[in-house]
C-alpha positions in Angstrom: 83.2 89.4 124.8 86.5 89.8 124.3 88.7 88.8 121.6 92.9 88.3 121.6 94.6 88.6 118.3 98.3 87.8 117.4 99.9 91.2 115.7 103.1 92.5 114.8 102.1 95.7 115.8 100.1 97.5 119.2 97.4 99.0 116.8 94.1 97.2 115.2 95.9 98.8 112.1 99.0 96.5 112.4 99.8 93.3 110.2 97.9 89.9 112.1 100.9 88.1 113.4 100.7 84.8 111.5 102.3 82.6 115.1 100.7 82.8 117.5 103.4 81.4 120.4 105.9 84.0 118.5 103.6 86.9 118.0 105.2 89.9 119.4 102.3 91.4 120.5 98.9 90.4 121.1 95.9 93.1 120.9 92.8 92.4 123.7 89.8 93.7 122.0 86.5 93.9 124.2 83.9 94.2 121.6 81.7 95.0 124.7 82.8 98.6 125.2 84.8 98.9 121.7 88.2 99.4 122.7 91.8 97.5 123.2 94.8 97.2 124.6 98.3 95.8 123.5 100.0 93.3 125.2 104.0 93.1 124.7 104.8 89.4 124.3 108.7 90.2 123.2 109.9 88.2 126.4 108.0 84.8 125.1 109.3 85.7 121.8 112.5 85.1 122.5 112.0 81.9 124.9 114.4 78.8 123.3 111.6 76.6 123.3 107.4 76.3 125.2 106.5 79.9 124.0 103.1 78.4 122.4 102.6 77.5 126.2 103.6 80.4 127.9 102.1 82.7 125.2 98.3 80.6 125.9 99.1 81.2 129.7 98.8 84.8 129.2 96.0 85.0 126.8 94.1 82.8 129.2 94.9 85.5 131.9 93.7 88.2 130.1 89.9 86.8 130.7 88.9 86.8 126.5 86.3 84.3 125.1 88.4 83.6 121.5 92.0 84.0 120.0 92.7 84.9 115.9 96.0 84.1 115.1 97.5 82.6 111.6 99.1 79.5 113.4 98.6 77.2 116.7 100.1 74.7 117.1 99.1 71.2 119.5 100.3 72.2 122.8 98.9 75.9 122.8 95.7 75.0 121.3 95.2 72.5 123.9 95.8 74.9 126.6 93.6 77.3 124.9 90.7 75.1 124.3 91.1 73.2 128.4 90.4 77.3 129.5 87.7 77.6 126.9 89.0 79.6 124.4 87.6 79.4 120.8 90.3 79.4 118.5 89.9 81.0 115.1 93.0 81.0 112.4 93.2 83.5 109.2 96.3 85.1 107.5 97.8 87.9 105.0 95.9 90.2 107.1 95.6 93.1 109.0 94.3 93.1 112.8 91.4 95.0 112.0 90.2 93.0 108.9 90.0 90.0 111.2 88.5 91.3 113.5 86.0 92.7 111.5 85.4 89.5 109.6 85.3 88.0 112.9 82.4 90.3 113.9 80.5 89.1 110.6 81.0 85.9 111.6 83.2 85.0 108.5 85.8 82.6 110.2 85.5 79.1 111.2 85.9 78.0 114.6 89.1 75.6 114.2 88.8 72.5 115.4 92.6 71.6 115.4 95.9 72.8 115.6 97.3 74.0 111.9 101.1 73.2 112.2 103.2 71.0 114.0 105.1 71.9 116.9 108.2 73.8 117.0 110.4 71.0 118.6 108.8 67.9 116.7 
C-alpha cells in the first residue's frame, strides 16, 4: 500500500502541509517495503487557480491507495475519490506522526471535503 501525504518538507520529519492543492511537497510512502520519496509540487503551488486539480492528478499518478493532508477541498476530493483514493485529513502535525497514527488506524476516513474551494 502506499500512502501520499501533503508536507512542507521532503523528509517524514517535516511539518504535514495543512493544503493539500498548495502543499509544496508531497511525500509517497509504500508501507510495503518501508521507504519514500518526495515529490516537488512547487510548480502547482504557484498555479493562479485549479491546483487542488492538478495537485490530485499527480497523486493519482503516483499509484497510492490513500492521501493525509490537513485540507481538501470539493474539486480535488472528487478527483481523488473517482480514482479511488481514500482521503484522510489531520493537522498541527508532523509527516511522520500521521503516518504513524495512520498505521494504528487512528484517523477517520473522510467522507467530505473540509473547506470550500479557493475560487468560491
Amino acid at each position: 500500500m502506499k500512502v501520499a501525504l501533503s508536507s512542507k518538507g521532503q523528509t517524514i520529519e517535516s511539518q504535514l502541509e495543512e493544503r493539500f492543492g498548495r502543499s509544496p511537497n508531497f511525500i509517497i510512502y509504500d508501507l510495503g517495503n518501508d521507504s519514500y520519496q518526495a515529490i516537488d509540487n512547487t510548480q502547482i503551488l504557484n498555479s493562479a487557480q485549479g491546483a487542488g486539480i492538478q495537485a490530485a492528478e499527480n497523486i493519482v499518478n503516483t499509484g497510492v491507495d490513500a492521501l493525509i493532508s490537513g485540507n481538501v477541498g470539493p474539486k480535488a476530493f472528487r478527483a481523488l475519490q473517482a480514482a479511488g483514493i481514500d482521503i484522510y485529513l489531520t493537522r498541527g502535525t508532523t509527516v511522520k506522526k500521521a503516518l504513524d497514527d495512520f498505521k494504528k488506524g487512528k484517523l477517520s476516513k473522510a467522507k467530505s471535503n473540509n473547506v470550500d474551494g479557493h475560487w468560491f
